[in-house]
C-alpha positions in Angstrom: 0.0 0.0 0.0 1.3 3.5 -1.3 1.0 6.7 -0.1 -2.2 7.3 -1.8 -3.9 4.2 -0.9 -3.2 4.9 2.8 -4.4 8.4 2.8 -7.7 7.3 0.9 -8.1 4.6 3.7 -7.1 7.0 6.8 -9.8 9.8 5.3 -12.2 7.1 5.0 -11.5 5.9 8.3 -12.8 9.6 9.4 -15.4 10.0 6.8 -13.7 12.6 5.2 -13.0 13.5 1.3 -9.8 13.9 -0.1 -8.5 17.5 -1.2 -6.0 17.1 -4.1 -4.1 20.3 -5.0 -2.4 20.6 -8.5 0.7 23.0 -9.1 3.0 23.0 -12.0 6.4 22.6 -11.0 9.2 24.8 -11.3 6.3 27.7 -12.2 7.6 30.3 -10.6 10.6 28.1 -9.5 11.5 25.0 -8.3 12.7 26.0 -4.7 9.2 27.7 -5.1 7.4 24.8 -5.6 9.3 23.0 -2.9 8.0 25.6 -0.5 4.6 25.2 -1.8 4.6 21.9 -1.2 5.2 21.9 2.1 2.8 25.0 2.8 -0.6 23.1 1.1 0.1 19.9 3.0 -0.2 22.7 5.9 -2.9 24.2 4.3 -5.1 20.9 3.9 -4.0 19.2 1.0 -4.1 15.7 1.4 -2.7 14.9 -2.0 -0.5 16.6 -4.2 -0.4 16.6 -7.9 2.5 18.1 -9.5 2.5 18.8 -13.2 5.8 18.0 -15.5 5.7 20.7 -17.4 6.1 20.3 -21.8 5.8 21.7 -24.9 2.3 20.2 -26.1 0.3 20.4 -23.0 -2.7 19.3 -25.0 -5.4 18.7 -22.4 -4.5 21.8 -20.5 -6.4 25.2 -20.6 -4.9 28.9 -20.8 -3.7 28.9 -17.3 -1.8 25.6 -17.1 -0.2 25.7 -20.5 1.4 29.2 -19.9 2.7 28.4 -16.3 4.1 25.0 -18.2 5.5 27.0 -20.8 7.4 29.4 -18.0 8.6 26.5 -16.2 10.2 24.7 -19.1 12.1 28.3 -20.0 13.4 28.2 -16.5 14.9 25.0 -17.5 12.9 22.4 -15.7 12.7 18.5 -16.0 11.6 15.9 -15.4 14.8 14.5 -13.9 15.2 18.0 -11.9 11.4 17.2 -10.6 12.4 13.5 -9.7 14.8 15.4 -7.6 12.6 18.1 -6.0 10.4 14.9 -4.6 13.8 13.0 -3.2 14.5 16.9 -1.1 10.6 16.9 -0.5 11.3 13.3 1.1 13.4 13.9 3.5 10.7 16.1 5.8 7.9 15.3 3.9 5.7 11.5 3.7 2.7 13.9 1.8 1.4 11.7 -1.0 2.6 12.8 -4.8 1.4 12.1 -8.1 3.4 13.6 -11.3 1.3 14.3 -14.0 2.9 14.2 -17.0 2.5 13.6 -20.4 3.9 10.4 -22.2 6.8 11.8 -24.1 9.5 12.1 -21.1 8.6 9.1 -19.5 9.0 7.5 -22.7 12.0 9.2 -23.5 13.7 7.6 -19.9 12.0 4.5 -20.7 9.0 2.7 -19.0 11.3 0.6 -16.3 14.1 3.3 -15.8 11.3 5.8 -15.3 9.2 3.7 -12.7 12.2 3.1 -11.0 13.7 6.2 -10.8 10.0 7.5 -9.3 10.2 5.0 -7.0 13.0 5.9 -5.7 12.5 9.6 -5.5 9.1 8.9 -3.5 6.5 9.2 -6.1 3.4 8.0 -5.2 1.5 7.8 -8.7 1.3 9.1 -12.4 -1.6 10.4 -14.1 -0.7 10.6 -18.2 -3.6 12.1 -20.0 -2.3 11.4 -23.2 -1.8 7.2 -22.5 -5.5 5.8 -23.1 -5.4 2.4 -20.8 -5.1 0.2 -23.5 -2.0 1.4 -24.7 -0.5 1.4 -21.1 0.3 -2.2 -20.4 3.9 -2.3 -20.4 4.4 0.7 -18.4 1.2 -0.6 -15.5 3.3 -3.3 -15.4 6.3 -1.9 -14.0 3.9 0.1 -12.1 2.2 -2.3 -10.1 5.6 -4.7 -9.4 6.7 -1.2 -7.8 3.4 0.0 -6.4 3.6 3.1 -8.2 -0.5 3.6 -8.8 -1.4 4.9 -12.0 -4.3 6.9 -12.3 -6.9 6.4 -15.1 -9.0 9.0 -16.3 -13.0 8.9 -16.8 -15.3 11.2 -18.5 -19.0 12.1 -19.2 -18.3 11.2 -22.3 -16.7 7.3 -21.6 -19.0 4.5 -22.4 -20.1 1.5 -19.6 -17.7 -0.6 -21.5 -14.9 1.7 -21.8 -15.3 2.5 -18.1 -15.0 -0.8 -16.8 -12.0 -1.2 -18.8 -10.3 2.1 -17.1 -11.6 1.1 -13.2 -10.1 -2.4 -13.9 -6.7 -1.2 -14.5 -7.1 2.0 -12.2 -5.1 2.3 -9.2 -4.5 5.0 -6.4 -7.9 7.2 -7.8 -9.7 7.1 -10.7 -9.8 10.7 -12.1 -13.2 12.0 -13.4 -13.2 14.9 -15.6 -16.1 16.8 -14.6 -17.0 19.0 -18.1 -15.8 18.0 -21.8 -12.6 19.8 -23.0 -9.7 21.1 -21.2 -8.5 22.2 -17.8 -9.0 25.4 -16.2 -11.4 27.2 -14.0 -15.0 27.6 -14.9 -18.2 29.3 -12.8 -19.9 26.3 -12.6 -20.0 22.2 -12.5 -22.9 20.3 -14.9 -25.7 18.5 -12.6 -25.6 15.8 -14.4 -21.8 15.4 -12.5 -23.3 13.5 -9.0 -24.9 10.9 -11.2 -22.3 9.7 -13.6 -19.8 9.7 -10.2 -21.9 7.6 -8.8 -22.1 5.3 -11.5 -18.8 5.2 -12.0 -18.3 4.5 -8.0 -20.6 1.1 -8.2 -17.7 -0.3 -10.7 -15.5 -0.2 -8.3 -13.4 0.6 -4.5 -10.8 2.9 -6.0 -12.0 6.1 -4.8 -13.3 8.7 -7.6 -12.3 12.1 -7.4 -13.6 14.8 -9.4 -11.4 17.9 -11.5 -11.2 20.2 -14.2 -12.9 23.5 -13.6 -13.0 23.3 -10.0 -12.8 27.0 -8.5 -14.8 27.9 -5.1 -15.2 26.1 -1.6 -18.9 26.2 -2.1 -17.7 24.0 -5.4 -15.7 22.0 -3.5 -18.2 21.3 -1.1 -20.9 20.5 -3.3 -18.9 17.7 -5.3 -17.3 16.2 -2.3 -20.5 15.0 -1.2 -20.7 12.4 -3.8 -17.1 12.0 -4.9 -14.6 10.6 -3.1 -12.0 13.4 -3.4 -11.7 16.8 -4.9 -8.9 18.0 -7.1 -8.5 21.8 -7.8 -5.3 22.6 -10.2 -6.3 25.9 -12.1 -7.5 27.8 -9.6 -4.4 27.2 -7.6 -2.1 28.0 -10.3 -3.8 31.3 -10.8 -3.1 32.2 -7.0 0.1 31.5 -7.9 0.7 33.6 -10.8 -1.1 36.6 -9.4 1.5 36.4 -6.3 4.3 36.4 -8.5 7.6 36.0 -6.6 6.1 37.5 -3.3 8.5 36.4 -0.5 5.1 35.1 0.9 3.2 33.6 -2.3 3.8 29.9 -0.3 1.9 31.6 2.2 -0.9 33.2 0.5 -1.5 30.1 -1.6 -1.8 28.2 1.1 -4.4 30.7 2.2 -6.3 30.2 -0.8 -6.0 26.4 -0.5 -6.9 26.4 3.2 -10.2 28.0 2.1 -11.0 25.4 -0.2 -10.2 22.5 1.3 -11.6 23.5 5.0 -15.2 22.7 3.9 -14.3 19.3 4.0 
């Protein structure tokens, strides 16, 4: 049992919901994110997604893609993030999940990658551009190092297609709460609570919900029929509009601590 899996099982324990918070790393910095980091697991998050920033961020919206784009000119990698989660280690046992797309994990190559995550202290992977039936070879090095890797579902997936994806899920299942791509929106479609709940009668990987998540009152209102709520755009906004503030960690966190105390 990873990270992730014992986090979902402690919250459930309490009858809580999970908070997953999304930065991009090295956007502003990475000795900025590091301090991030460690200020939202303050702040309430009880999951931490950190995106691998790259050059066709495809299923990202406005606000992700430029903060990718500004990490990547300050010369971040995925090697230098692999070593931003062994510093985050060494005071840190927060659960982590990279998401990245294919390209650089391909580029290390499936084992050397797992591996090398493994032994940084990464927790899972979410890839949104490796559909699940082009992920064998690299679930398999997955599982044998219980490294969980997170499958995507949709309004859009059919029954079939579903059960495929919560068959091969592990850590969460990720369900994308509107059509398109990320970034914060006013409002969340009603028809959200019943395809969740669907989706949650597959299965006892815990389904969390993202993708245009902005306000507590959001937040709140998903949580009480998902499993976990992740919040990504919103966050990275905070982030940009504090700039390189000696005390952006802190006024994140803030932010964060709103959100996620109405769980």
């Amino acid at each position: 049992m990873n990270r992730i899996e014992a986090k979902f099982n402690e919250l459930r324990a309490k009858k809580k919901k999970a908070f997953i918070a999304f930065i991009t790393a090295g956007a502003p910095s990475l000795e900025a994110t590091y301090n991030l980091v460690l200020a939202l697991e303050k702040a309430g998050a009880d999951i931490i997604e950190l995106g691998v920033p790259f050059s066709d961020p495809m299923a990202d919206g406005q606000t992700i893609q430029e903060a990718s784009f500004r990490s990547l000119k300050r010369g971040t990698t995925l090697k230098k993030i692999l070593q931003l989660v062994r510093r985050i280690r060494k005071i840190s046992e927060v659960p982590i999940a990279l998401m990245t797309y294919y390209n650089p994990v391909h580029y290390f190559g499936n084992e050397t990658f797992i591996d090398e995550a493994k032994s940084a202290g990464v927790d899972g992977l979410i890839i949104p551009d490796l559909p699940v039936v082009e992920a064998f070879a690299l679930r398999g090095f997955a599982v044998k190092k219980d490294v969980s890797l997170i499958f995507f579902l949709a309004p859009t997936t059919s029954n079939e297609r579903a059960r495929e994806i919560v068959k091969a899920a592990g850590g969460f299942i990720y369900f994308v709460s509107v059509a398109g791509v990320t970034g914060a929106r006013a409002s969340v479609p009603a028809s959200i609570a019943r395809q969740v709940k669907a989706a949650r009668s597959m299965t006892k990987v815990p389904v969390c919900v993202g993708f245009g998540i902005s306000t507590p009152q959001q937040v709140k209102d998903i949580a009480s029929f998902a499993d976990g709520v992740i919040v990504g755009s919103a966050i990275v906004k905070e982030i940009q509009k504090h700039g390189r503030a000696k005390d952006m960690p802190a006024r994140v966190a803030a932010f964060v601590k709103r959100m996620s105390s109405v769980l």
